[in-house]
MOPAC internal coordinates of N, CA, C and O (Angstrom, degrees):
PM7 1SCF
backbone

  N    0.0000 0     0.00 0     0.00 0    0    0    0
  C    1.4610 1     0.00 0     0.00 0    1    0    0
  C    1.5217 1   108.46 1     0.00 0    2    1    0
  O    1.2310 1   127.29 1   -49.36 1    3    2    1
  N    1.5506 1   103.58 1   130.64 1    3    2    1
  C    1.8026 1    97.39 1   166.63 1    5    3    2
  C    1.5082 1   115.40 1   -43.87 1    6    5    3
  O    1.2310 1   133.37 1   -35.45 1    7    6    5
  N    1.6043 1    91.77 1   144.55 1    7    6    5
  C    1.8852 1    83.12 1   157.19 1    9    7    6
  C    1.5032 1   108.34 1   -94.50 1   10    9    7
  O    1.2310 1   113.45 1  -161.33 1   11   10    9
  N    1.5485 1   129.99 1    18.67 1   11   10    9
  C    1.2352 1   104.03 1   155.34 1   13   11   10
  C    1.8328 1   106.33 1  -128.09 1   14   13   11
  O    1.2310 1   126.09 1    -6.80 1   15   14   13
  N    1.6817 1   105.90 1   173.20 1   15   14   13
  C    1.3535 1   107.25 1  -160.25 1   17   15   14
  C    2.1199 1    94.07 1  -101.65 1   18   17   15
  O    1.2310 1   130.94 1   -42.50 1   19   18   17
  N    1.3705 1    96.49 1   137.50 1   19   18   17
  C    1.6331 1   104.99 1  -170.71 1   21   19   18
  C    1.5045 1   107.38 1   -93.01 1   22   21   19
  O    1.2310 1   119.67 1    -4.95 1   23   22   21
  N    1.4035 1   118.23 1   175.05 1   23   22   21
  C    1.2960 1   104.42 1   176.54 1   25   23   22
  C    1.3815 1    95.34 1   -78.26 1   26   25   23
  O    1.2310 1   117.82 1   139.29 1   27   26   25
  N    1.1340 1   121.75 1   -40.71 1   27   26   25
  C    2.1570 1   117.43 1  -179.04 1   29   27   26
  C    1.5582 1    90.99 1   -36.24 1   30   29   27
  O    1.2310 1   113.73 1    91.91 1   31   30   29
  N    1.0169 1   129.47 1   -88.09 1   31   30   29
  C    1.0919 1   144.73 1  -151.21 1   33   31   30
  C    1.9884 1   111.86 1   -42.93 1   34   33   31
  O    1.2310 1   120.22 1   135.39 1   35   34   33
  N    1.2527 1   117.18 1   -44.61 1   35   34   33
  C    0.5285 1   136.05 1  -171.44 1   37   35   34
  C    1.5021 1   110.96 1   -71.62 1   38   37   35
  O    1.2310 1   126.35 1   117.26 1   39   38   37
  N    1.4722 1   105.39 1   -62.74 1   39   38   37
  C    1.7557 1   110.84 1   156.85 1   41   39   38
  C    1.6183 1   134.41 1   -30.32 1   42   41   39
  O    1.2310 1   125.24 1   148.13 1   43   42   41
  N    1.9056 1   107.55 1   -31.87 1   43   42   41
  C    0.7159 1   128.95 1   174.77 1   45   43   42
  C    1.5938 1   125.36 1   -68.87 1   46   45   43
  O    1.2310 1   125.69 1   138.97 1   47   46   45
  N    1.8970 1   106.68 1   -41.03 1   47   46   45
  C    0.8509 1   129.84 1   168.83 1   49   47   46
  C    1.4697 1   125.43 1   -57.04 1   50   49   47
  O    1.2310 1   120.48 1   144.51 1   51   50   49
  N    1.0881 1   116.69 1   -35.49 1   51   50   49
  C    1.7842 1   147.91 1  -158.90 1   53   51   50
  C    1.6748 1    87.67 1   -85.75 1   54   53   51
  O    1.2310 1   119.36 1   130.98 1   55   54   53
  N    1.2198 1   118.83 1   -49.02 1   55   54   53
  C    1.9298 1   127.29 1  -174.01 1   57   55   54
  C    1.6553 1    93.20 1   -82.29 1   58   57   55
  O    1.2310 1   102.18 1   112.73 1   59   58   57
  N    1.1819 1   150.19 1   -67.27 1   59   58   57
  C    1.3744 1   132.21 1  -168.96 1   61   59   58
  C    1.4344 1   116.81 1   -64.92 1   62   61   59
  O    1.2310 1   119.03 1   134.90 1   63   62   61
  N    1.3519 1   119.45 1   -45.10 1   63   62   61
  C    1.8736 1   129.56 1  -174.38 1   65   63   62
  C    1.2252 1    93.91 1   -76.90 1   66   65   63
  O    1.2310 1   114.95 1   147.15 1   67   66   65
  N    1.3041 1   127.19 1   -32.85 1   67   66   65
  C    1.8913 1    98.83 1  -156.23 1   69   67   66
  C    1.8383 1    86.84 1  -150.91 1   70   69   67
  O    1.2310 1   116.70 1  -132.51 1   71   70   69
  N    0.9557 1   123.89 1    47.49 1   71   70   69
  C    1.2619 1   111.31 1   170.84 1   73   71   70
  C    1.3778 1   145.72 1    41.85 1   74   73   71
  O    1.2310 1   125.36 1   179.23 1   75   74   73
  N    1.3681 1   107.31 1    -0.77 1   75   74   73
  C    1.2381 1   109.06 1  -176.18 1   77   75   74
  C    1.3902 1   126.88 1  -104.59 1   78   77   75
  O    1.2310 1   110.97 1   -62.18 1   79   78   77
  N    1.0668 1   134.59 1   117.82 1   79   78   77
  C    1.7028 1   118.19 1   177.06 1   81   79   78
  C    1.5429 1   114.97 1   -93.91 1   82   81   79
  O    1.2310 1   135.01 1   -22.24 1   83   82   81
  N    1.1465 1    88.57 1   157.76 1   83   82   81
  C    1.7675 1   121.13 1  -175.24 1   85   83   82
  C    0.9875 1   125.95 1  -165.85 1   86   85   83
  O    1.2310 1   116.15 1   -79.64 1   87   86   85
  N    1.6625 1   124.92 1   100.36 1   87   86   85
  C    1.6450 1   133.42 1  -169.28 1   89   87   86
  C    1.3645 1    91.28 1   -48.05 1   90   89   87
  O    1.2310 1   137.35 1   -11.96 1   91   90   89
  N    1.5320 1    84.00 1   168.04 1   91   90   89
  C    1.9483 1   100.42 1  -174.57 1   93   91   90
  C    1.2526 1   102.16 1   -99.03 1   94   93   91
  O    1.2310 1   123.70 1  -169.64 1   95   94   93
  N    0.9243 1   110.51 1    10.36 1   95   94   93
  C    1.8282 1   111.28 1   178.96 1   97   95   94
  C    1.2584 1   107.49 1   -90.96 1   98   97   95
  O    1.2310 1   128.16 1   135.27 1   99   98   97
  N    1.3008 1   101.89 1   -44.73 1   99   98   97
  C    2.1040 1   118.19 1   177.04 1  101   99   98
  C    1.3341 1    97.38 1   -69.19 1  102  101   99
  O    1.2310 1   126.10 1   107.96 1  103  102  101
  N    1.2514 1   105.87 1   -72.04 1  103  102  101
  C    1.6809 1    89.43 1  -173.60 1  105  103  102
  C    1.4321 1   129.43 1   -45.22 1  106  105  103
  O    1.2310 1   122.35 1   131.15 1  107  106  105
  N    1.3007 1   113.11 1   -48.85 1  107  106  105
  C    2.0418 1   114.98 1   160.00 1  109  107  106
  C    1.7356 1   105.57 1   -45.32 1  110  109  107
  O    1.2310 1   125.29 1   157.29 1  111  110  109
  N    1.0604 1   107.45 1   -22.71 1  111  110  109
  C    1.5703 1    86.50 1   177.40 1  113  111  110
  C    1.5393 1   118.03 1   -96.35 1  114  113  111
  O    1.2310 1   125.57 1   166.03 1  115  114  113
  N    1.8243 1   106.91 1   -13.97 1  115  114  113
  C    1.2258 1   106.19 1  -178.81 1  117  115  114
  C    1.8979 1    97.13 1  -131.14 1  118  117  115
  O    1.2310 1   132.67 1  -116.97 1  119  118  117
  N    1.4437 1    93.13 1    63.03 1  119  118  117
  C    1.1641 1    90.03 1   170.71 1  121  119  118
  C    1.9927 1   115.67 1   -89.39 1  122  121  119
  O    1.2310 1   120.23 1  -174.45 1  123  122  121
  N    1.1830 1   117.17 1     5.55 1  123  122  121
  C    1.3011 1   127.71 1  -177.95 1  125  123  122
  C    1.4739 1    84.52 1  -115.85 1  126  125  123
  O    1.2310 1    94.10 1   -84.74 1  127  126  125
  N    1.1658 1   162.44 1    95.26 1  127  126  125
  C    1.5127 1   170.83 1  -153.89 1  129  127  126
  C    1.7641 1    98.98 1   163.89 1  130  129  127
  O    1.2310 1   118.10 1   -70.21 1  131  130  129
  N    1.3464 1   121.23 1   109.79 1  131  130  129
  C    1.2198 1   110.20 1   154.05 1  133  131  130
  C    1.9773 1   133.58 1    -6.22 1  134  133  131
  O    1.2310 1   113.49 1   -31.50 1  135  134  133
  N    0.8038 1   129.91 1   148.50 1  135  134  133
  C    1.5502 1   120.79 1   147.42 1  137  135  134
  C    1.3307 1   127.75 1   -73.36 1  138  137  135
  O    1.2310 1   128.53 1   150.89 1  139  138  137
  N    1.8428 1   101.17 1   -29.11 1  139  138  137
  C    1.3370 1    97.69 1   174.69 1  141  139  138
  C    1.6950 1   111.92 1   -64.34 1  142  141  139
  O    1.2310 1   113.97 1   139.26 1  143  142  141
  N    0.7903 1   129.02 1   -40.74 1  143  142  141
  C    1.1772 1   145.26 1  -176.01 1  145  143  142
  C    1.7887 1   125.50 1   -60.74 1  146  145  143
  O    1.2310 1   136.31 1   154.16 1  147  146  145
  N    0.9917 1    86.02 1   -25.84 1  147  146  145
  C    1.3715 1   107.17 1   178.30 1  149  147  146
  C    1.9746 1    99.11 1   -94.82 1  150  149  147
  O    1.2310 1   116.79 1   170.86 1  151  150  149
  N    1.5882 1   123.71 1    -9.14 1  151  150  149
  C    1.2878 1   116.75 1  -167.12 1  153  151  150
  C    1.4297 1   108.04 1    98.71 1  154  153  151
  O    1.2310 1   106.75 1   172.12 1  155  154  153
  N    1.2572 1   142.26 1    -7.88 1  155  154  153
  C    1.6433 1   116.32 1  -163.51 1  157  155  154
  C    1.4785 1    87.23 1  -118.27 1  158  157  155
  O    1.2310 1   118.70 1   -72.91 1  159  158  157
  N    1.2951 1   120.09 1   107.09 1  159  158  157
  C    1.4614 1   134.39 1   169.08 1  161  159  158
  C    1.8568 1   112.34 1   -65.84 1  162  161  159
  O    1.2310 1   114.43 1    16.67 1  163  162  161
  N    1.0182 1   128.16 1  -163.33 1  163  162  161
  C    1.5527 1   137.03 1   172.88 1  165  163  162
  C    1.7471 1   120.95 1   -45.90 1  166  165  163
  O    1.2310 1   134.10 1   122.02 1  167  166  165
  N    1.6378 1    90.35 1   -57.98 1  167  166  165
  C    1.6028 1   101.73 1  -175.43 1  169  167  166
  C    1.6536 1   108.29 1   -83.27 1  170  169  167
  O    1.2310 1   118.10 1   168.25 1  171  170  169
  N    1.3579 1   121.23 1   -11.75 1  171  170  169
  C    1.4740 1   130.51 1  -175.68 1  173  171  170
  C    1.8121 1    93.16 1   -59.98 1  174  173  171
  O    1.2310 1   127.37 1   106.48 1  175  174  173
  N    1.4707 1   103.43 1   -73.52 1  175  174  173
  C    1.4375 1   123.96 1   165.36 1  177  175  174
  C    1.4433 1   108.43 1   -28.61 1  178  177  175
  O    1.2310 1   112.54 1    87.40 1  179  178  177
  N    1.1894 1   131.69 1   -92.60 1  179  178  177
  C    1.2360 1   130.48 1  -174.55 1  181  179  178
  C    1.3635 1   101.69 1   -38.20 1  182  181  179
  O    1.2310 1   100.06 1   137.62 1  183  182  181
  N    1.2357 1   153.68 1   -42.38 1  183  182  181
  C    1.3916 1   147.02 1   159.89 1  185  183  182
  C    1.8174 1   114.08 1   -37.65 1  186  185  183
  O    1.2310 1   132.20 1   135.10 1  187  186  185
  N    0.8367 1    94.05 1   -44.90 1  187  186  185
  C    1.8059 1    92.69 1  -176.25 1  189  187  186
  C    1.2400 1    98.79 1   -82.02 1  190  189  187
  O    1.2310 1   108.18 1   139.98 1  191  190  189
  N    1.1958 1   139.68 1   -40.02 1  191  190  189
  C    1.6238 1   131.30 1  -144.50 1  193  191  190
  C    1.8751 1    81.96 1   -92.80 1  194  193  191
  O    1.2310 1   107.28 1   148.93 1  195  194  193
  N    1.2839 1   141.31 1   -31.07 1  195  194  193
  C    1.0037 1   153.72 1   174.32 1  197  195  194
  C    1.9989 1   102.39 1   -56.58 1  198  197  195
  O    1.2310 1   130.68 1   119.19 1  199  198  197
  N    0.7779 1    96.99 1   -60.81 1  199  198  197
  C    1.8931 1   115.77 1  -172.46 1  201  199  198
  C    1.3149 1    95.56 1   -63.63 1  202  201  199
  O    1.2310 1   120.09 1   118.01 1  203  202  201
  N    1.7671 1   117.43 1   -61.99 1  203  202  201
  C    2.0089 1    99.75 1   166.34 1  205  203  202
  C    1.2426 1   129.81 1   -48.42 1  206  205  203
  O    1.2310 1   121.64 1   135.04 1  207  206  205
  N    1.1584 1   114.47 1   -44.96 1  207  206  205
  C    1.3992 1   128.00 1  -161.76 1  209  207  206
  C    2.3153 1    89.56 1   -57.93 1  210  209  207
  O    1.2310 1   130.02 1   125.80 1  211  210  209
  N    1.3380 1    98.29 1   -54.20 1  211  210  209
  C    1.8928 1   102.96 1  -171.69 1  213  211  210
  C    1.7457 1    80.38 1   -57.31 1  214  213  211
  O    1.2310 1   116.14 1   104.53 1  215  214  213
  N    1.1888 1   124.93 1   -75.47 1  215  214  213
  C    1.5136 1   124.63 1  -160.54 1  217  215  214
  C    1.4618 1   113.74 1   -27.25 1  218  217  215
  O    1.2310 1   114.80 1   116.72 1  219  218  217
  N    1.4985 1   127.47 1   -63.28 1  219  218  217
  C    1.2696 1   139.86 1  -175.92 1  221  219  218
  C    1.1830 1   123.46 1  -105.50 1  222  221  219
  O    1.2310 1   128.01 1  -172.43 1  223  222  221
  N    1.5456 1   102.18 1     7.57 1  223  222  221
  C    1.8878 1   107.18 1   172.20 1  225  223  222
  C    0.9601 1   110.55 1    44.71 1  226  225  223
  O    1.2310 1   110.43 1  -141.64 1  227  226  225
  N    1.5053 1   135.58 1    38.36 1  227  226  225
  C    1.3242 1   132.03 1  -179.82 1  229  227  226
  C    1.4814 1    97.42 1  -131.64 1  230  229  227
  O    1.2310 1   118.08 1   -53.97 1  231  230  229
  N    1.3502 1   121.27 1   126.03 1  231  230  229
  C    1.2830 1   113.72 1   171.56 1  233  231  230
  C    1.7428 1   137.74 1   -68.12 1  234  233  231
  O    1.2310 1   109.44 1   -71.90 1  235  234  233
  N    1.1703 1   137.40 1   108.10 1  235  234  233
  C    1.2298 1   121.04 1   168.03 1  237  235  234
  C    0.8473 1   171.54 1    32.41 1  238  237  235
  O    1.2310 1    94.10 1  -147.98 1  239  238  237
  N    1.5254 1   162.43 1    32.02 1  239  238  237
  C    1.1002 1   121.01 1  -158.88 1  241  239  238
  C    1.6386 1   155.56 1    -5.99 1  242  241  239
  O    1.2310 1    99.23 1   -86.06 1  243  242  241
  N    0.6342 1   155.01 1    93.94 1  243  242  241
  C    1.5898 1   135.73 1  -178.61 1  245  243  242
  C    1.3090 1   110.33 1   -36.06 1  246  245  243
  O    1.2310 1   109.82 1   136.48 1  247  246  245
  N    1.4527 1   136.70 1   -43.52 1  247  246  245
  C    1.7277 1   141.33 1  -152.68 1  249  247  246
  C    1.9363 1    76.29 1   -91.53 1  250  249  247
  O    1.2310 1   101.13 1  -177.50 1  251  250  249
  N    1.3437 1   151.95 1     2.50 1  251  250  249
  C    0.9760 1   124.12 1  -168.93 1  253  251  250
  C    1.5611 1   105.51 1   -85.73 1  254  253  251
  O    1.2310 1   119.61 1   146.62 1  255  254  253
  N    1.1950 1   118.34 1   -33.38 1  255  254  253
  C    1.5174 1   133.67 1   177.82 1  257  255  254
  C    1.5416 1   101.35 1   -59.79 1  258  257  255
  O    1.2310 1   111.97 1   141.45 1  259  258  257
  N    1.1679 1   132.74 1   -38.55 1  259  258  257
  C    1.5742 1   131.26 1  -162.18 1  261  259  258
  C    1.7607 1   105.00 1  -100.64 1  262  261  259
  O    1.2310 1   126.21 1   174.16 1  263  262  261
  N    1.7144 1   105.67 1    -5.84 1  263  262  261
  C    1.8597 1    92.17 1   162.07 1  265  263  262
  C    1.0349 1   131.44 1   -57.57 1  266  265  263
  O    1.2310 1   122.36 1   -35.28 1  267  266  265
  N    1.5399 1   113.09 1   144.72 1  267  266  265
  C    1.8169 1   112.09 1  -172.65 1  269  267  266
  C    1.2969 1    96.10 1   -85.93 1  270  269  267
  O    1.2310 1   108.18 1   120.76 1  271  270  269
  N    1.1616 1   139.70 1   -59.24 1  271  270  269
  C    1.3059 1   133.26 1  -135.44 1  273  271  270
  C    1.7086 1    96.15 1  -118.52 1  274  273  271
  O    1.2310 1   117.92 1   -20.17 1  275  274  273
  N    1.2983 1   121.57 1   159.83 1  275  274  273
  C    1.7290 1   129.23 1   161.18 1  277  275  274
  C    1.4640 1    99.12 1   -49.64 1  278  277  275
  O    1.2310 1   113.62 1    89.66 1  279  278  277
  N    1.4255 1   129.67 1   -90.34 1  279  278  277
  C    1.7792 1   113.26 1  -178.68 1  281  279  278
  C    1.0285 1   118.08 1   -16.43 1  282  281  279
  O    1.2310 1   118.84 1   104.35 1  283  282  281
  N    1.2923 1   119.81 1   -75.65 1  283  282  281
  C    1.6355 1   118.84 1  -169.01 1  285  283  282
  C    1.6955 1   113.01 1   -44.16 1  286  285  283
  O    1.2310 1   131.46 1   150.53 1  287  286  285
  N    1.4729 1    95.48 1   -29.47 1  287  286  285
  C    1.8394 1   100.69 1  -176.15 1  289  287  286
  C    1.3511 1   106.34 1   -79.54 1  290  289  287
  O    1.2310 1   115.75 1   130.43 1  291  290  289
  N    1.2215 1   125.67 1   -49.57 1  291  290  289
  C    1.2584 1   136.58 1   177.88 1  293  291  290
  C    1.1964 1   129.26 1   -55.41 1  294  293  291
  O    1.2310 1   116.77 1   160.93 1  295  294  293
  N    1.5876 1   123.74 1   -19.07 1  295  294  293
  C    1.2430 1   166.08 1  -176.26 1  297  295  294
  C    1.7756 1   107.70 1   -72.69 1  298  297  295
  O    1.2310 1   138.65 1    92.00 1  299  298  297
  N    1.4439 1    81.46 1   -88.00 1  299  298  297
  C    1.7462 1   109.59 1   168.07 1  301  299  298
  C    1.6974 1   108.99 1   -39.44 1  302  301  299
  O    1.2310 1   119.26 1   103.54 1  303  302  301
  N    1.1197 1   119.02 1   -76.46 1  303  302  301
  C    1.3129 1   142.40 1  -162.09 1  305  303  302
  C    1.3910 1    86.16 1   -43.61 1  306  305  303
  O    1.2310 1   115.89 1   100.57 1  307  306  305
  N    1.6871 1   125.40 1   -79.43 1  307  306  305
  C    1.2586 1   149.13 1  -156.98 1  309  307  306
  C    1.6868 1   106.71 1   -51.67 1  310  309  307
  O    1.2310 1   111.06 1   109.65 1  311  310  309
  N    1.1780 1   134.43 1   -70.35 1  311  310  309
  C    1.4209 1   134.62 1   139.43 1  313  311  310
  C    1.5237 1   113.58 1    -2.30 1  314  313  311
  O    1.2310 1   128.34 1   122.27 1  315  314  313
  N    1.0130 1   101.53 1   -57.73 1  315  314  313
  C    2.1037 1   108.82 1  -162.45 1  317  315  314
  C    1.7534 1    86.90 1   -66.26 1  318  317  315
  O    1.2310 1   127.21 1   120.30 1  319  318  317
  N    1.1642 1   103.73 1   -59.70 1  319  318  317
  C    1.5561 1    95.71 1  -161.42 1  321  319  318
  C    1.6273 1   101.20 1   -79.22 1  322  321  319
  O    1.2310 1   104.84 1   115.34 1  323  322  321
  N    0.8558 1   145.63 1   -64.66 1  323  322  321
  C    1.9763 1   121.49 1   150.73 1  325  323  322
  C    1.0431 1   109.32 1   -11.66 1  326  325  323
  O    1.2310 1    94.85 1   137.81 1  327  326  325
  N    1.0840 1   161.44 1   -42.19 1  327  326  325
  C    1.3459 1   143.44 1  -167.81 1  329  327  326
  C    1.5156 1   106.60 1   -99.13 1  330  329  327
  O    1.2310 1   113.42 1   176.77 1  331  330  329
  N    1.4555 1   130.04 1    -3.23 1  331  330  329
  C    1.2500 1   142.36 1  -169.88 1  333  331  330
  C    1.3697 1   112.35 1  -115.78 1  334  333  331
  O    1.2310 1   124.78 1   173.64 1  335  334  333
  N    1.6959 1   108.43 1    -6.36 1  335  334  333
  C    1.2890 1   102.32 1  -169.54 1  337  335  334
  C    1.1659 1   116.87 1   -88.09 1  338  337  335
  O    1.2310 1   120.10 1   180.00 1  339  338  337

Protein backbone atom coordinates (compact mmCIF):
# COMPACT_ATOMS: atom_id res chain seq x y z
CA UNK A 1 0.00 0.00 0.00
CA UNK A 2 1.17 3.63 -0.74
CA UNK A 3 2.16 5.56 2.15
CA UNK A 4 0.34 8.30 0.61
CA UNK A 5 -3.57 8.63 0.04
CA UNK A 6 -4.50 9.45 -3.97
CA UNK A 7 -7.35 11.18 -5.18
CA UNK A 8 -8.43 7.43 -6.76
CA UNK A 9 -8.16 6.22 -3.59
CA UNK A 10 -9.77 8.55 -1.86
CA UNK A 11 -12.88 8.65 -4.25
CA UNK A 12 -13.02 5.21 -3.46
CA UNK A 13 -13.14 5.89 0.10
CA UNK A 14 -15.96 8.64 -0.16
CA UNK A 15 -18.26 5.45 -2.09
CA UNK A 16 -17.65 2.72 0.74
CA UNK A 17 -17.67 5.13 4.20
CA UNK A 18 -20.21 7.53 3.17
CA UNK A 19 -21.91 6.50 0.13
CA UNK A 20 -21.31 8.83 -2.15
CA UNK A 21 -19.56 8.69 -5.50
CA UNK A 22 -17.45 11.07 -7.30
CA UNK A 23 -14.99 10.23 -10.23
CA UNK A 24 -11.50 11.14 -9.39
CA UNK A 25 -11.28 13.26 -12.19
CA UNK A 26 -14.18 15.59 -10.71
CA UNK A 27 -12.99 15.45 -7.56
CA UNK A 28 -9.16 16.59 -8.67
CA UNK A 29 -10.90 19.28 -10.20
CA UNK A 30 -13.01 20.10 -7.24
CA UNK A 31 -10.74 19.32 -4.80
CA UNK A 32 -11.20 22.98 -3.18
CA UNK A 33 -15.25 22.26 -3.21
CA UNK A 34 -16.56 21.78 0.25
CA UNK A 35 -17.35 18.05 1.34
CA UNK A 36 -20.50 19.20 2.24
CA UNK A 37 -21.12 19.88 -1.09
CA UNK A 38 -19.87 17.19 -2.63
CA UNK A 39 -22.58 15.05 -0.09
CA UNK A 40 -20.22 13.82 2.74
CA UNK A 41 -21.63 15.55 5.86
CA UNK A 42 -19.72 15.05 9.50
CA UNK A 43 -20.31 11.28 10.03
CA UNK A 44 -19.57 10.58 6.10
CA UNK A 45 -15.96 11.91 7.14
CA UNK A 46 -15.61 10.19 10.26
CA UNK A 47 -16.30 7.05 8.11
CA UNK A 48 -13.26 7.43 5.93
CA UNK A 49 -10.79 8.75 8.42
CA UNK A 50 -12.05 5.50 10.37
CA UNK A 51 -11.47 3.07 7.10
CA UNK A 52 -7.69 4.72 6.86
CA UNK A 53 -6.89 4.57 10.12
CA UNK A 54 -7.91 0.07 9.71
CA UNK A 55 -6.04 0.48 6.16
CA UNK A 56 -2.65 1.87 7.49
CA UNK A 57 -3.02 1.09 11.17
CA UNK A 58 -1.88 4.34 11.78
CA UNK A 59 -3.99 6.50 13.71
CA UNK A 60 -5.25 9.91 12.58
CA UNK A 61 -5.27 12.98 13.20
CA UNK A 62 -8.08 14.37 15.20
CA UNK A 63 -8.32 17.85 12.83
CA UNK A 64 -8.71 15.07 10.00
CA UNK A 65 -12.50 14.59 10.68
CA UNK A 66 -13.09 18.52 10.84
CA UNK A 67 -11.46 19.15 7.05
CA UNK A 68 -13.63 21.17 4.80
CA UNK A 69 -12.50 20.45 1.60
CA UNK A 70 -10.67 16.98 -0.13
CA UNK A 71 -7.12 19.08 -0.29
CA UNK A 72 -7.11 20.06 3.05
CA UNK A 73 -7.91 16.19 3.78
CA UNK A 74 -5.57 14.94 1.46
CA UNK A 75 -3.01 17.28 2.72
CA UNK A 76 -3.41 16.44 6.42
CA UNK A 77 -3.83 12.74 6.01
CA UNK A 78 -0.73 12.56 3.53
CA UNK A 79 1.80 14.39 5.95
CA UNK A 80 0.60 12.12 9.00
CA UNK A 81 1.51 9.07 7.21
CA UNK A 82 5.01 10.70 5.81
CA UNK A 83 5.91 11.48 8.94
CA UNK A 84 5.03 7.85 10.15
CA UNK A 85 6.71 6.24 7.53
Amino acid sequence: MSEQISVEELAGLMKKAAGVTVAPAELEQQAEVGFEALGIDSLGLLGIVGELENRHSTPMPPDAERCKTPRQFLDLVNSTLMAGA
